[in-house]
C-alpha positions, -999 to +999 in steps of 0.1 A: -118+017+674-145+014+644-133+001+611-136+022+578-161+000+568-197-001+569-214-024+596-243-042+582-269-067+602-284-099+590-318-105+609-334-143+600-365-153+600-371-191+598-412-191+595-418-179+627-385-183+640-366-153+643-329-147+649-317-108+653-282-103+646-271-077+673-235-081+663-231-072+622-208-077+599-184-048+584-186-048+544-172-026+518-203-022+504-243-033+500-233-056+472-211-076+498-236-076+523-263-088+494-235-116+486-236-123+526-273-127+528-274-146+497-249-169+509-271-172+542-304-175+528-291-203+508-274-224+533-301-219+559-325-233+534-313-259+529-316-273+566-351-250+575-373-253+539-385-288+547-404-274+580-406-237+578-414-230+540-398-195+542-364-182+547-357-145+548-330-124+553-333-088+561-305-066+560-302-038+577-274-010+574-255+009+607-288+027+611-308-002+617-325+009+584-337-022+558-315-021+529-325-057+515-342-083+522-339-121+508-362-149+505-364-187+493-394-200+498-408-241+493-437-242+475-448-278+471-479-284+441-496-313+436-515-319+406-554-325+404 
């Protein structure tokens, strides 16, 4: 039986890793799914920044439509 609430999806890319989400999460709303993602898009930073220099989060809506999409990136500058 499918719950009242939205499903949403939480593809990740790991530079040029990616990892489809063909399972979803139900949320009450796009803010809670932009929470989710942010939550994700930190934490998997922290682990893939040193080698990948991108993380991204797209999310996409029962549709399969983009709704958001996340990214911390690792930039690293060095002078002269």
């Amino acid at each position: 039986m499918r719950g009242d609430m939205p499903r949403f999806y939480f593809d990740v890319w790991a530079g040029a890793e990616s990892m489809p989400d063909s399972e979803g999460l139900e949320l009450d709303s796009l803010k809670s799914a932009e929470h989710e993602a942010t939550q994700t898009v930190l934490t998997l930073g922290r682990d893939w920044l040193p080698r990948a220099q991108e993380v991204r989060v797209e999310v996409r809506d029962e549709q399969y439509q983009l709704q958001l999409t996340l990214r911390a990136m690792l930039t690293v500058e060095r002078p002269g």
